[in-house]
N, C-alpha and C positions, 0 to 999 in steps of 0.2 A: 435656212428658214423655209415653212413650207408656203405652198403657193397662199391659202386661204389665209393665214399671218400678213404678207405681199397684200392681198385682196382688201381684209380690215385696216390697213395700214394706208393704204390708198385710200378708202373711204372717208378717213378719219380725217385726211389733211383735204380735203377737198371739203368737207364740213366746215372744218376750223379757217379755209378760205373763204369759202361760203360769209362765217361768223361777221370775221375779221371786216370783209368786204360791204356788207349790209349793216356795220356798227358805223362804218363810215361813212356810207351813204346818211344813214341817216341823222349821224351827226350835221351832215352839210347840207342837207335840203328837209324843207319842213315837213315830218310826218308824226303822226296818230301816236302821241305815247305807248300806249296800252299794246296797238298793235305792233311797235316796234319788239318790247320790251319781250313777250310773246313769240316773237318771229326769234329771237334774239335767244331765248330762255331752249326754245324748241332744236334749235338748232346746236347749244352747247350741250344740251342731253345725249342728243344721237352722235355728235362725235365723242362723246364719251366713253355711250355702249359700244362704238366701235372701234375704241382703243383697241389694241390688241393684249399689252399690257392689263390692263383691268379685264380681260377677257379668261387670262387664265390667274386671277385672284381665286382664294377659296371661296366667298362668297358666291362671286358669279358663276361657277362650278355646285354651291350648293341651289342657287338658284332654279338650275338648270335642270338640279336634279342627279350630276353627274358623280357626287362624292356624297 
C-alpha cells in the first residue's frame, strides 16, 4: 500500500472516532439538536471523502477530473 492510501486511512478512522465519540457525548449530556445533528452530518462526510476506498471509485476519479 502506498504511503498517501496509509495517510487517508488514518484520517478516516480518526473521523469516524471523532463521529462515534461526539454521537455519545451527546447522547449523554444535553445539547442543541440542530447543532449536534450538524456536527454529526459534517463529520460522516469527511470521513467519507477520506475513505480510501471511495477514493479510487470511478466517480471520484471523474470528479477530479482524472478519467
Amino acid at each position: 500500500m502506498k504511503a498517501e492510501t496509509w495517510f487517508w486511512g488514518i484520517v478516516e478512522a480518526v473521523l469516524w472516532y471523532g463521529f462515534i465519540y461526539y454521537l455519545l457525548y451527546s447522547i449523554k449530556n444535553p445539547v442543541e439538536l440542530w447543532k449536534s445533528a450538524l456536527v454529526l452530518m459534517v463529520l460522516s462526510y469527511l470521513a467519507i471523502l477520506a475513505c480510501p476506498w471511495f477514493r479510487q471509485t470511478d466517480a471520484w476519479k471523474r470528479l477530479k477530473g482524472e478519467k
